[in-house]
Backbone of each chain as ProteinMPNN parsed JSONL, in Angstrom:
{"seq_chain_A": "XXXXXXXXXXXXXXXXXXXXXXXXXXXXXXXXXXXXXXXXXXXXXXXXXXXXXXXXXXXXXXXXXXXXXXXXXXXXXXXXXXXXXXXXXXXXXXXXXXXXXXXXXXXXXXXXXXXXXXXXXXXXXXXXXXXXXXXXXXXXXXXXXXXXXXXXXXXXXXXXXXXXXXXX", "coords_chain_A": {"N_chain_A": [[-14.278, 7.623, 2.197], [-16.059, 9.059, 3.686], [-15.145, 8.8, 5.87], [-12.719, 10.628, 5.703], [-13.971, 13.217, 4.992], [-14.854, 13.529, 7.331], [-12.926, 14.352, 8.734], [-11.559, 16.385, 8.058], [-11.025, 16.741, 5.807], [-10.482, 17.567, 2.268], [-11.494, 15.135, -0.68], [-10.409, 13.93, -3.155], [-10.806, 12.068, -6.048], [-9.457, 10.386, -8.277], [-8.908, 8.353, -11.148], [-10.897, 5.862, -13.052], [-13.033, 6.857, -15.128], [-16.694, 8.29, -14.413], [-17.808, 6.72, -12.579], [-19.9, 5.94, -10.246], [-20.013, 7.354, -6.594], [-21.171, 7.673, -4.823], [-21.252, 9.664, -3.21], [-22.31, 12.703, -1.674], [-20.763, 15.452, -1.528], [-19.635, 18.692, -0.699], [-17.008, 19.137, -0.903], [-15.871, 16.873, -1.989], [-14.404, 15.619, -4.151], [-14.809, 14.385, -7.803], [-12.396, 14.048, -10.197], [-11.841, 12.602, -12.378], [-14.004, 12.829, -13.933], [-13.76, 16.231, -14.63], [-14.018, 16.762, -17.78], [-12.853, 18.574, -19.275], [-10.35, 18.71, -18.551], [-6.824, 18.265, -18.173], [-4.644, 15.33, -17.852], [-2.823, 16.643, -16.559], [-2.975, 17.763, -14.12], [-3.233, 15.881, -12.112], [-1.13, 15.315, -11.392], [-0.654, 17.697, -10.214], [-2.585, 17.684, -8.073], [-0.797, 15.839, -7.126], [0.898, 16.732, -6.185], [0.285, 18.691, -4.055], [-1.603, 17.37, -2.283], [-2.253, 16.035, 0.997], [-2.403, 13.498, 1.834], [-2.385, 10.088, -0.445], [-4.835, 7.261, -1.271], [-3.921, 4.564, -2.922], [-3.349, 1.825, -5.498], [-1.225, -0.323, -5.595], [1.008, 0.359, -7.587], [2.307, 1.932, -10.919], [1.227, 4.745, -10.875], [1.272, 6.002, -8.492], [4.112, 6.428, -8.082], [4.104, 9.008, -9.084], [3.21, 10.03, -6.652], [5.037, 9.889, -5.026], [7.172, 11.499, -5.68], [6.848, 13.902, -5.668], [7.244, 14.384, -3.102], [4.9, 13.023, -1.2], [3.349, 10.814, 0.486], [1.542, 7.854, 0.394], [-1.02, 5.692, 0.684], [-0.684, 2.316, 0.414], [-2.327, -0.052, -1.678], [-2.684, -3.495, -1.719], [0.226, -4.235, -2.475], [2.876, -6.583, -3.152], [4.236, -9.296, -1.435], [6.494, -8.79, -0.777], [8.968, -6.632, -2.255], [11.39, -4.892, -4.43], [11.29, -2.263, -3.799], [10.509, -1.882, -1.574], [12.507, -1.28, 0.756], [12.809, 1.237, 0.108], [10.822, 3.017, 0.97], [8.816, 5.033, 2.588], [5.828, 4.75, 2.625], [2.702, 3.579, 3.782], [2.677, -0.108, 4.013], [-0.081, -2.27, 2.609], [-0.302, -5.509, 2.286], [-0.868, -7.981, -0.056], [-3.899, -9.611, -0.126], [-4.752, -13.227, -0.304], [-6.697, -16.056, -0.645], [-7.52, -18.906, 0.381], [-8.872, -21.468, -1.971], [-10.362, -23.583, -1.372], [-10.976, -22.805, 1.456], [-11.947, -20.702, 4.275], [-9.607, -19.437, 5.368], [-6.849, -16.798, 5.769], [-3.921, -17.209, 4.76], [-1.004, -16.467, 7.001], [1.168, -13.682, 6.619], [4.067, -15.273, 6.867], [3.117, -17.656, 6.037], [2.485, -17.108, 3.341], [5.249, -16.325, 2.039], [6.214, -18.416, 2.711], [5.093, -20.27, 0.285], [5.781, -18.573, -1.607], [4.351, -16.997, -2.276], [4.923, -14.29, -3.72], [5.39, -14.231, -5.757], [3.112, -15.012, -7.914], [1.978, -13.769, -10.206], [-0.075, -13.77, -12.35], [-3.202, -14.472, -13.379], [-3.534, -16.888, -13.735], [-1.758, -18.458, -12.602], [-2.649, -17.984, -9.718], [-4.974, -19.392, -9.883], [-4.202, -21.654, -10.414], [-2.472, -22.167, -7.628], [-4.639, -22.544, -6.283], [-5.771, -20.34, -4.972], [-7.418, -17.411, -4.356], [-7.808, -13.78, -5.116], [-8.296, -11.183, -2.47], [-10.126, -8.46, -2.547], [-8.682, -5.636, -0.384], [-10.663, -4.775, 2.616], [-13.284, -2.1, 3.517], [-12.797, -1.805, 6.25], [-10.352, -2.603, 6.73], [-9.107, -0.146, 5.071], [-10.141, 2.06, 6.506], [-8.627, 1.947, 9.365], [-6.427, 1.931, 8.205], [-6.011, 4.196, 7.039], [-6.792, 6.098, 8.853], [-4.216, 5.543, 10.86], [-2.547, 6.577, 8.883], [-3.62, 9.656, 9.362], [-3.127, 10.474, 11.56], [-0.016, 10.159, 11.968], [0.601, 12.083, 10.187], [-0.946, 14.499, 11.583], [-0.065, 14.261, 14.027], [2.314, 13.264, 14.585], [3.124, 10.919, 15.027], [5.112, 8.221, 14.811], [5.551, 5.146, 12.485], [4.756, 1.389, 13.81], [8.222, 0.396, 14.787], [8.172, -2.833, 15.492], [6.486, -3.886, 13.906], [7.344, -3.76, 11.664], [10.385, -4.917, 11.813], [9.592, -7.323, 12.569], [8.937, -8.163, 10.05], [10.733, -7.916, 8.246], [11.833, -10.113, 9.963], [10.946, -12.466, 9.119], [11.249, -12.673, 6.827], [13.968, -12.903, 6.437], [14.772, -15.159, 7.38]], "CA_chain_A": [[-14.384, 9.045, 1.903], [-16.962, 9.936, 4.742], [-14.005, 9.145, 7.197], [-11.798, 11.662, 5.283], [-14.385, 14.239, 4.934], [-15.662, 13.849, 8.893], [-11.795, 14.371, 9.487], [-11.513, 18.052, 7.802], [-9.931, 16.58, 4.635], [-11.215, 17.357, 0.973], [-11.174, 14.128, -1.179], [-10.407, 13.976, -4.464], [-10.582, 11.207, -6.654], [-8.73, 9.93, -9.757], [-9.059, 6.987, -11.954], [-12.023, 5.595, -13.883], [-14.249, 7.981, -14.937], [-17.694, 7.321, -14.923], [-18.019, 5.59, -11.163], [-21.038, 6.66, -8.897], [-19.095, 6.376, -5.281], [-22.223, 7.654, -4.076], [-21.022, 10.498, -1.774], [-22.001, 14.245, -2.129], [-20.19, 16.376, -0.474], [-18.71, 20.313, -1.74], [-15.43, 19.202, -0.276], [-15.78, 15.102, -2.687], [-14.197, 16.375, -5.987], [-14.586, 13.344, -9.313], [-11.241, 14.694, -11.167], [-12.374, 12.045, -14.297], [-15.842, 14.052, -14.677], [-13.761, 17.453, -15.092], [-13.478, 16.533, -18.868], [-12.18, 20.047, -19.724], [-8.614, 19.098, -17.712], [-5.844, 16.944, -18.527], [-3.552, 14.362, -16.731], [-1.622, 17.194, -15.64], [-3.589, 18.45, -13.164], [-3.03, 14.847, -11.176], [0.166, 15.84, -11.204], [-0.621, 19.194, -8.905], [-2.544, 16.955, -6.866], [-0.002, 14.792, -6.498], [2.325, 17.426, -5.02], [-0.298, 19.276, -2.765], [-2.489, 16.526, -1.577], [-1.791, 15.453, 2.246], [-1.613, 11.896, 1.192], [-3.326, 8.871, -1.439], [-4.858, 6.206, -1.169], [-3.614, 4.042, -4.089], [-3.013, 0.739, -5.726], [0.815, 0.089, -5.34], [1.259, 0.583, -9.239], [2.853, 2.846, -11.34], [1.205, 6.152, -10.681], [2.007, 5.928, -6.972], [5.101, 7.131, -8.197], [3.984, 10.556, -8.963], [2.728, 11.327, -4.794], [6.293, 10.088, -4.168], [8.538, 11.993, -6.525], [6.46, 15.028, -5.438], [7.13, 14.28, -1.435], [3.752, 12.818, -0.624], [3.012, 9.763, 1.164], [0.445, 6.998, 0.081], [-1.316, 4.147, 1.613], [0.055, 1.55, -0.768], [-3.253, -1.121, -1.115], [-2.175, -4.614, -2.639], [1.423, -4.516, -2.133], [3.471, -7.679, -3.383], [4.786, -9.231, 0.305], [7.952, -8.334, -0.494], [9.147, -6.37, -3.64], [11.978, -4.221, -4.301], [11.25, -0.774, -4.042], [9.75, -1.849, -0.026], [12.929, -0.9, 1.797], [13.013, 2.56, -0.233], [9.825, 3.625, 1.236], [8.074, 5.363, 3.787], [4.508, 5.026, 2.597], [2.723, 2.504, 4.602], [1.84, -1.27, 3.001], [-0.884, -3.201, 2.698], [0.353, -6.003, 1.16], [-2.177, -8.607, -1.284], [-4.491, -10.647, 0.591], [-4.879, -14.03, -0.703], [-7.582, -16.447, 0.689], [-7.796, -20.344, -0.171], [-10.237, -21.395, -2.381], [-11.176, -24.578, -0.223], [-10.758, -22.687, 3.145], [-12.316, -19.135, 4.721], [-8.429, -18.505, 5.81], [-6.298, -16.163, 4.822], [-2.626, -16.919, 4.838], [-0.033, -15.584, 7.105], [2.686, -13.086, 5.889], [5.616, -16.677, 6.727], [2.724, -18.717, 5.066], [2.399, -16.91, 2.263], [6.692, -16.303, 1.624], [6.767, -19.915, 2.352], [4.771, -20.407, -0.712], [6.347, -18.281, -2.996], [2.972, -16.136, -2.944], [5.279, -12.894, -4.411], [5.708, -14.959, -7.507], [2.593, -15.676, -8.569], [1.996, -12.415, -11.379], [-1.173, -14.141, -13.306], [-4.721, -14.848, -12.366], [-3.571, -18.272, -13.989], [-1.041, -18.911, -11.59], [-3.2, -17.781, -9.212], [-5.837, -19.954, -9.929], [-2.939, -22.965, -10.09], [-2.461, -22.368, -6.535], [-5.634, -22.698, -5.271], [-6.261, -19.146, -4.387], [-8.354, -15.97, -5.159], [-7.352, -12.471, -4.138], [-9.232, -10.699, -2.261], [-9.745, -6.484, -2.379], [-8.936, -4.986, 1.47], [-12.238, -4.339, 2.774], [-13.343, -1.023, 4.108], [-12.278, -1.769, 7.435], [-9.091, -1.899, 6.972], [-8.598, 1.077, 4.792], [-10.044, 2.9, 7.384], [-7.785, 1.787, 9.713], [-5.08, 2.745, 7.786], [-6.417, 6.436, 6.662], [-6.783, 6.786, 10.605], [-2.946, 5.173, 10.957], [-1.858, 7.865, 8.563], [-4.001, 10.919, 9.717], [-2.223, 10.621, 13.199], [0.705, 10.4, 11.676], [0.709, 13.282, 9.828], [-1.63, 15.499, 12.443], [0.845, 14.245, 15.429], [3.505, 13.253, 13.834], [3.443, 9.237, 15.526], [6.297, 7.068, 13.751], [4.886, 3.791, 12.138], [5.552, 0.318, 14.321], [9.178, -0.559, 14.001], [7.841, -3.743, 15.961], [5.858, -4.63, 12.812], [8.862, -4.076, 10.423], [11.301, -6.06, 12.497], [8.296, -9.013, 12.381], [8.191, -8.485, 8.779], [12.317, -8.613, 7.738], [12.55, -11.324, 10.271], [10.229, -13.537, 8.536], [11.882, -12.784, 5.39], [15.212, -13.444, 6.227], [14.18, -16.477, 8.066]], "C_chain_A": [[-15.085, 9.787, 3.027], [-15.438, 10.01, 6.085], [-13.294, 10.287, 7.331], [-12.346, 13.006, 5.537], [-14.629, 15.193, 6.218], [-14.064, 14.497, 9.454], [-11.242, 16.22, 9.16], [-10.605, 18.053, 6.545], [-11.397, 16.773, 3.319], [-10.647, 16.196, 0.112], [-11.326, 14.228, -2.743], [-9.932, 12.571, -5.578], [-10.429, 10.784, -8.295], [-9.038, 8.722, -9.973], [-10.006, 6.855, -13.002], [-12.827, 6.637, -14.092], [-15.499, 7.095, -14.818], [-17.983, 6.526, -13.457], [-18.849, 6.265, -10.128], [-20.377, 6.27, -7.474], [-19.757, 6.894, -4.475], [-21.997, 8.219, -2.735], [-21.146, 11.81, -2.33], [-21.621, 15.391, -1.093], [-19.257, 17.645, -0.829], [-17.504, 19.973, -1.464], [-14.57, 17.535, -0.936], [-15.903, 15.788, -4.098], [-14.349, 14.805, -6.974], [-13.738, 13.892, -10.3], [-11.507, 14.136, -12.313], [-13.595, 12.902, -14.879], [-15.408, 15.467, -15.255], [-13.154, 16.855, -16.441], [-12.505, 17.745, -19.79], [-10.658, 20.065, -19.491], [-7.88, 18.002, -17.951], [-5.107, 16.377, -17.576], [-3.031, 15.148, -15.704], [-2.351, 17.693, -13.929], [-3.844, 17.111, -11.568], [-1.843, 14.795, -10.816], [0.392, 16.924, -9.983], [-1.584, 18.754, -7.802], [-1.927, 16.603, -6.191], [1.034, 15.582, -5.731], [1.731, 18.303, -3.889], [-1.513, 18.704, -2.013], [-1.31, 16.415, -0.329], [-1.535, 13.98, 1.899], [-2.281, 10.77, 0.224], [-3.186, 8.155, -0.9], [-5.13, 5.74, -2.34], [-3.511, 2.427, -4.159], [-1.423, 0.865, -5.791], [1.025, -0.399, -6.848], [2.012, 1.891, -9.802], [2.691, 4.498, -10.782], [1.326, 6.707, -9.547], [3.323, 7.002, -7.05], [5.166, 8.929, -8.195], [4.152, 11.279, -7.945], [4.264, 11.08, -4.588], [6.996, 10.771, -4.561], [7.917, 13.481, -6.224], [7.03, 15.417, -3.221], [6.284, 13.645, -0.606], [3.768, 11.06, -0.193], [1.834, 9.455, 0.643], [0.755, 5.881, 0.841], [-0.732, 3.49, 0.246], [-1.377, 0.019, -0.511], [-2.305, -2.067, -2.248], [-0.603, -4.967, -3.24], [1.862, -6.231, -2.856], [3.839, -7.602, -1.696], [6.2, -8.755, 0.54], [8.429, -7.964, -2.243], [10.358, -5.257, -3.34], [12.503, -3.134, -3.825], [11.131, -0.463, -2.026], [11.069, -0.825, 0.612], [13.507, 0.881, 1.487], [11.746, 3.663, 0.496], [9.232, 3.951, 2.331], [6.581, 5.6, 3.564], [4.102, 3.36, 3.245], [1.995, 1.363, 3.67], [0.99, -2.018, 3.517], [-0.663, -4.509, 1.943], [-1.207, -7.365, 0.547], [-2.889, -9.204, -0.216], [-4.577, -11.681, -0.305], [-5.702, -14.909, 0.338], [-7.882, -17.841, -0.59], [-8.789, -20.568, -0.525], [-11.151, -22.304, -1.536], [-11.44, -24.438, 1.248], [-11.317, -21.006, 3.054], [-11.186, -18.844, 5.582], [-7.821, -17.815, 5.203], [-4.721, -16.63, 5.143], [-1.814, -15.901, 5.526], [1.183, -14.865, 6.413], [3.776, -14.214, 6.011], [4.889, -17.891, 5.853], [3.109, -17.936, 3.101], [4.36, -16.63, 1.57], [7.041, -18.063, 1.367], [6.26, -20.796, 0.784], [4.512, -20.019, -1.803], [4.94, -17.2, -3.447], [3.675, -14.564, -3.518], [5.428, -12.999, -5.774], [4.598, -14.982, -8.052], [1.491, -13.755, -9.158], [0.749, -12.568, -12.24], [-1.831, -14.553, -12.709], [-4.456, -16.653, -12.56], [-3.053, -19.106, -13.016], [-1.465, -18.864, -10.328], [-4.276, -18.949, -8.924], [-5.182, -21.556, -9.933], [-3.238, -23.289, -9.029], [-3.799, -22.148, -5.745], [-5.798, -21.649, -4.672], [-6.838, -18.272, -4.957], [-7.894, -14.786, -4.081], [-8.996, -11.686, -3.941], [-9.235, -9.117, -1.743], [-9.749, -6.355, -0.698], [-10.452, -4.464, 1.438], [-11.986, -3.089, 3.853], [-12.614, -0.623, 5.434], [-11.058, -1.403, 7.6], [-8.585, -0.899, 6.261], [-9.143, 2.208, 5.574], [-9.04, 3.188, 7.821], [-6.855, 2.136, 9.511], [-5.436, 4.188, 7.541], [-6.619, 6.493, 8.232], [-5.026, 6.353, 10.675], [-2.444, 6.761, 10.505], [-2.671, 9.238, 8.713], [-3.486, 11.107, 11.112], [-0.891, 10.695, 12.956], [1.742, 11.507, 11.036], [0.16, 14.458, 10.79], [-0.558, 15.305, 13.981], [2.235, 13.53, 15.712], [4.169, 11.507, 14.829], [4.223, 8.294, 14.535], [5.361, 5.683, 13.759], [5.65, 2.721, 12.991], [6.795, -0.252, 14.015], [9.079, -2.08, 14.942], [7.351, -4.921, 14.782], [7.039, -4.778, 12.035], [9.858, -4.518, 10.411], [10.542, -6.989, 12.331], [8.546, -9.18, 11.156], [9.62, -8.949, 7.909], [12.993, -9.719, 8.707], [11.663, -12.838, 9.867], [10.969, -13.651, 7.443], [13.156, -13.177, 5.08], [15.611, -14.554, 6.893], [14.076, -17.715, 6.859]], "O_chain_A": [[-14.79, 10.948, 3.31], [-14.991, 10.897, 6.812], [-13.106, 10.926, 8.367], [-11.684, 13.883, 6.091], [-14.66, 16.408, 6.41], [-14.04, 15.087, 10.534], [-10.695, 16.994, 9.945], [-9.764, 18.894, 6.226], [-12.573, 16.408, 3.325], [-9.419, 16.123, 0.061], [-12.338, 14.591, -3.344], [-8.759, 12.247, -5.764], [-11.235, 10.916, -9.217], [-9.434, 7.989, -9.066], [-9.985, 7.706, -13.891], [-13.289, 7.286, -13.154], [-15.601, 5.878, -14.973], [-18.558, 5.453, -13.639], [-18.415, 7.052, -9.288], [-20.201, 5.089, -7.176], [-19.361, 6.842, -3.311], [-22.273, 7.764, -1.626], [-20.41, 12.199, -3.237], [-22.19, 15.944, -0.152], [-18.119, 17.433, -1.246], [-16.714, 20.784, -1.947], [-13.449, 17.094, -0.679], [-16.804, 16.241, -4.805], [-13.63, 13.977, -6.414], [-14.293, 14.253, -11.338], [-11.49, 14.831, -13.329], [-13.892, 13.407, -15.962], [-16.125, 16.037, -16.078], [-11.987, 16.463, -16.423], [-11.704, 17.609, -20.715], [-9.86, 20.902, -19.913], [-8.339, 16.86, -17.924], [-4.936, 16.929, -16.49], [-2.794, 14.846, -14.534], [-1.802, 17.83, -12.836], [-4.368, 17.318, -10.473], [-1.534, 14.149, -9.814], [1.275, 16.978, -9.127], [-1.513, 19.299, -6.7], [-1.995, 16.714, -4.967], [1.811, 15.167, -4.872], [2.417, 18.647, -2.926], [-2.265, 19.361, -1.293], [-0.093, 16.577, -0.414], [-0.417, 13.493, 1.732], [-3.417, 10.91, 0.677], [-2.234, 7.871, -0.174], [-6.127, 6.087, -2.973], [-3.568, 1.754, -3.13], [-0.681, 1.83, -5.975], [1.193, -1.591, -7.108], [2.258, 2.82, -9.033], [3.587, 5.254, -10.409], [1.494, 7.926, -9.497], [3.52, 8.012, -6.374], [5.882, 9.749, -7.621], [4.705, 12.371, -7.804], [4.866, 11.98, -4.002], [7.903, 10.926, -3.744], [8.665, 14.368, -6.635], [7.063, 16.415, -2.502], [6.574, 13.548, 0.587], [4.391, 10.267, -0.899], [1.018, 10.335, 0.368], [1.734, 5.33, 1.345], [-0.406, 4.115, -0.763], [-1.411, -0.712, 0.479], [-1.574, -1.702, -3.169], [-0.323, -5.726, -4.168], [0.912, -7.002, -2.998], [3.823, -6.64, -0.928], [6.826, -8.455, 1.556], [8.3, -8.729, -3.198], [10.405, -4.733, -2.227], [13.668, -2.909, -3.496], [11.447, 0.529, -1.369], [10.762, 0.318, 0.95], [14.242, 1.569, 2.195], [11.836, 4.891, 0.498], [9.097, 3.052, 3.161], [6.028, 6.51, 4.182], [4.798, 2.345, 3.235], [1.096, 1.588, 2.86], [1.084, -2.469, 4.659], [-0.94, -4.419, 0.747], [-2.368, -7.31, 0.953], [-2.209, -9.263, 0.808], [-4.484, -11.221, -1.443], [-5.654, -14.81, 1.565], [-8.239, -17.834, -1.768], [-9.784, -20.189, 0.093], [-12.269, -22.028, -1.102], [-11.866, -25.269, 2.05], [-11.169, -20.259, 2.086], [-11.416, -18.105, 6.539], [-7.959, -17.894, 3.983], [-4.406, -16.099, 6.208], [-1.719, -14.753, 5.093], [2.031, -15.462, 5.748], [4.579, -14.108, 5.083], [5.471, -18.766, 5.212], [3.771, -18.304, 2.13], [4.461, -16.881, 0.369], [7.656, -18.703, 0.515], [6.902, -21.721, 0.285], [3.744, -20.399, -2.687], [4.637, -16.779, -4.563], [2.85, -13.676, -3.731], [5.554, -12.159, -6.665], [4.875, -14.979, -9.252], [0.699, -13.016, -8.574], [0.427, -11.575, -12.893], [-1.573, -15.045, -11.611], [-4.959, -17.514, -11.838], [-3.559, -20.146, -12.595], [-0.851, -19.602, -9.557], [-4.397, -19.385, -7.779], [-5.791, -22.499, -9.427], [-3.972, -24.255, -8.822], [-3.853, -21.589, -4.649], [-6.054, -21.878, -3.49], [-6.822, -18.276, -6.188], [-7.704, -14.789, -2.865], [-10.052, -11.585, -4.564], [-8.563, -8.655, -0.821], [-10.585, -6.841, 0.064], [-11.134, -3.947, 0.554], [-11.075, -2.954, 4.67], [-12.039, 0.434, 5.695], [-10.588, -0.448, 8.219], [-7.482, -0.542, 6.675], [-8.663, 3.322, 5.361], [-8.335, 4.109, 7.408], [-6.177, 2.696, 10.373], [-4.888, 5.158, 8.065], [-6.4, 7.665, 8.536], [-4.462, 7.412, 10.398], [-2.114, 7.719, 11.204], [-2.189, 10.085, 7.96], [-3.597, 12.228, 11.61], [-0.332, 11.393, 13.802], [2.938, 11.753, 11.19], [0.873, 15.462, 10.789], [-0.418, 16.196, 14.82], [2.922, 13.346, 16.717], [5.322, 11.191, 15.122], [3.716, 7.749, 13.554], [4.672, 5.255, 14.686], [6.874, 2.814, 13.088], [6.854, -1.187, 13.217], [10.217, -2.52, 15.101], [7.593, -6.124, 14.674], [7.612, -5.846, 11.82], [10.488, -4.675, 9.365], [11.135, -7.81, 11.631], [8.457, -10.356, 10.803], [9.711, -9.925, 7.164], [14.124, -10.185, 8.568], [11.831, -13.971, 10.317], [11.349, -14.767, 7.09], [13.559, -13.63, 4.009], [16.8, -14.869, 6.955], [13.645, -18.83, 7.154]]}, "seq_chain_B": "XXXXXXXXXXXXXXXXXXXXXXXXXXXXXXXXXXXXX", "coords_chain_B": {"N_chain_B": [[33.7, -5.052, -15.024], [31.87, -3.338, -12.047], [28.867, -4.57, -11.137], [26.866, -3.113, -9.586], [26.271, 0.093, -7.597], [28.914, 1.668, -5.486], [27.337, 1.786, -2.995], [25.987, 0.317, -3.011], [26.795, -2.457, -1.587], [27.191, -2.744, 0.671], [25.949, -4.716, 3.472], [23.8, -5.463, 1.634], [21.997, -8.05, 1.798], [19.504, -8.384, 1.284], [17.581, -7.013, -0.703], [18.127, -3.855, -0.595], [18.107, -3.687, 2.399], [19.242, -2.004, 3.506], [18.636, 0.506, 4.091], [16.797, 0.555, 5.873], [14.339, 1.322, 5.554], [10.604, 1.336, 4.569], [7.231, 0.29, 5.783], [5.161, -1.043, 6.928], [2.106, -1.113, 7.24], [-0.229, -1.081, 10.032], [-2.812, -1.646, 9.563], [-3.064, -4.165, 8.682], [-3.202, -5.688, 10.001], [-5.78, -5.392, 11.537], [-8.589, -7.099, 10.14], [-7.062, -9.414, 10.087], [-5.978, -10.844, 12.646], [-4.093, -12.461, 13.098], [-1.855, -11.919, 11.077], [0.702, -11.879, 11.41], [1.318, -13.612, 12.524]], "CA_chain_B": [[32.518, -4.385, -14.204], [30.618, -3.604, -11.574], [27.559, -4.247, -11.901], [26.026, -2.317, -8.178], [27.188, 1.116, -7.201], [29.593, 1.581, -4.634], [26.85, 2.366, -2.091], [24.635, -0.509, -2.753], [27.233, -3.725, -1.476], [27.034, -2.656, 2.285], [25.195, -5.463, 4.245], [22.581, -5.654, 1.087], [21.533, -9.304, 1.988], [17.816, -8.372, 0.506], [16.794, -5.799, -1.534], [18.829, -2.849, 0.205], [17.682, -3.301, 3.572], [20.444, -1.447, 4.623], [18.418, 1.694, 3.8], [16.136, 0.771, 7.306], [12.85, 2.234, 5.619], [9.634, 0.155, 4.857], [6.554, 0.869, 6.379], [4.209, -2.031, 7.327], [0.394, -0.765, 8.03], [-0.971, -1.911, 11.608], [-3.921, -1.81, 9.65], [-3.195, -5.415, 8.496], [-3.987, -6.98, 11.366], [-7.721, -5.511, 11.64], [-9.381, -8.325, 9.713], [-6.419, -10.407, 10.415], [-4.667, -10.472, 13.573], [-2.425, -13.9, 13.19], [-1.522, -12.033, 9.83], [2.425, -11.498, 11.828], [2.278, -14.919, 13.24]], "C_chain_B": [[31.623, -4.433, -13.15], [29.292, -3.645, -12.013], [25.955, -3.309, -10.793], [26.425, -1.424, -7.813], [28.021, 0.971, -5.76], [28.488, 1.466, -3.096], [26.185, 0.798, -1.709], [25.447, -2.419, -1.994], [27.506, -3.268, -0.02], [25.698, -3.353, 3.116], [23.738, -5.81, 3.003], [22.322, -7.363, 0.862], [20.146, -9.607, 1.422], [17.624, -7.227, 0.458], [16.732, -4.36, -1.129], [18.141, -2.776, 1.358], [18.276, -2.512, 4.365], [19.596, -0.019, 4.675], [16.763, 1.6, 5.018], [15.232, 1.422, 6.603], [11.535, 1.077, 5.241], [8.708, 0.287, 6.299], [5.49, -0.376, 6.624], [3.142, -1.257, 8.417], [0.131, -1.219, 9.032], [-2.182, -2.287, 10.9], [-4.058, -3.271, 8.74], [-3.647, -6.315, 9.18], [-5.503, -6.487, 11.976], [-8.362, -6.196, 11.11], [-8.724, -9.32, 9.826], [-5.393, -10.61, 11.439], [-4.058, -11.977, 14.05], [-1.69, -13.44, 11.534], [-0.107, -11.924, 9.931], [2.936, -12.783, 12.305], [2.971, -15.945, 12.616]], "O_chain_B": [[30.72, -5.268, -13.102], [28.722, -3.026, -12.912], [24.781, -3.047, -11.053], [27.512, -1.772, -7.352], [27.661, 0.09, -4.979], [29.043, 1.005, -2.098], [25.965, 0.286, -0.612], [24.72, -3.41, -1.938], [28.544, -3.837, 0.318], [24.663, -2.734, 3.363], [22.731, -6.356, 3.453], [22.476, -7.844, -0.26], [19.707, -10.725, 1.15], [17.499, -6.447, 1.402], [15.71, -3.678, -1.212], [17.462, -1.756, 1.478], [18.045, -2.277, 5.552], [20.077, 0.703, 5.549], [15.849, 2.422, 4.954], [15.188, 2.552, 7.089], [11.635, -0.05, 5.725], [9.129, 0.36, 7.454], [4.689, -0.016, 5.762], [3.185, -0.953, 9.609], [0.384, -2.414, 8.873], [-2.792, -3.225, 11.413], [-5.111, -3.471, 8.134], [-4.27, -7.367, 9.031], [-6.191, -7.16, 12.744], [-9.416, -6.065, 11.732], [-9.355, -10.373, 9.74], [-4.182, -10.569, 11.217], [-3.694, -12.371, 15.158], [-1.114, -14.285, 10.849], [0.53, -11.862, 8.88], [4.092, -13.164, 12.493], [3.589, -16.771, 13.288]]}, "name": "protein", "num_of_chains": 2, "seq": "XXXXXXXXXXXXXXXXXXXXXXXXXXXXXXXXXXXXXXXXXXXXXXXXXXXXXXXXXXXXXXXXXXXXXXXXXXXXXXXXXXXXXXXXXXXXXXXXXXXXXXXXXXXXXXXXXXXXXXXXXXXXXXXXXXXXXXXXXXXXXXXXXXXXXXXXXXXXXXXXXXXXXXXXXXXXXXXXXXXXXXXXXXXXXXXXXXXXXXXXXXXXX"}
């Protein structure tokens, strides 16, 4: 949020109510705290925000069906909807329980890591997910504020890497 | 019956790639940069 704010963006955040995120700033709105306002009003976000940063879940759908671009955190490595989209992915991390590695994007296809839908199955394979850390959602909220402020096309270097693993 | 619209049986080998979009973050490879290798 400080990145967003230092950048000349107002941040506004949806979800949980109730979550100290321990930033005050006239321009760092808590949309769950205005108890007076209903859903809809995430709705008129969703069509005049510059862009979200989201879980790649249902309500995602909203910034897109409005025009808006979202970071997409926790992505499956490969899921349907991917080659419909121009919001950029982060896709799951996964990190061995007996090892401090994380799996490459050809490791993780090679082992079926898009399949596995339950913490059980999860916990089968010997892994634990692990949330993107700050760093890289910087990273990406800088990716897409250049993108939008100077209008730089995303790597098709990366996205050739990523459908030639897959169809590999 | 079909069961795919006319549009969708042009080169769709995986999950309409034919539609060239798909956006892969750079910012994957800041805590992990063998995450392409």
């Amino acid at each position: 949020m400080s990145q967003l704010l230092s950048a000349g963006y107002q941040v506004i955040r949806i979800g949980e109510p109730g979550l100290d995120i321990g930033v005050a700033d006239r321009h760092c709105h808590d949309r769950p705290a205005w108890t007076d306002s209903e859903g809809y009003l995430d709705l008129y976000h969703a069509a005049h925000l510059a862009f979200a940063v989201m879980q790649d879940s249902g309500p995602v759908g909203a910034v897109n069906a409005k025009g808006r671009k979202a970071i997409r955190l926790n992505c499956v490595h490969v899921y349907a909807n991917y080659n419909y989209l121009v919001d950029p992915n982060l896709f799951k991390r996964y990190r061995r329980r007996d090892s401090a590695e994380f799996p490459t994007y050809r490791e993780a296809m090679a082992a079926n890591l898009p399949l596995l839908t339950t913490q059980a199955q999860i916990d089968d394979a010997g892994l634990e997910m692990v949330e993107h850390d700050s760093e890289t959602i910087v990273a990406a909220v800088a990716e897409m504020i250049t993108h939008l402020e100077h209008g730089t096309t995303p790597s098709s270097a990366l996205r050739l890497r990523q459908r030639q693993i897959v169809m590999t | 019956m079909r069961r795919m619209p006319a549009w969708a049986d042009r080169d769709l080998d995986f999950y309409g790639i034919a539609h060239n979009k798909g956006w892969v973050s750079s910012a994957m490879q800041t805590v992990q940069p063998n995450f392409w290798e």
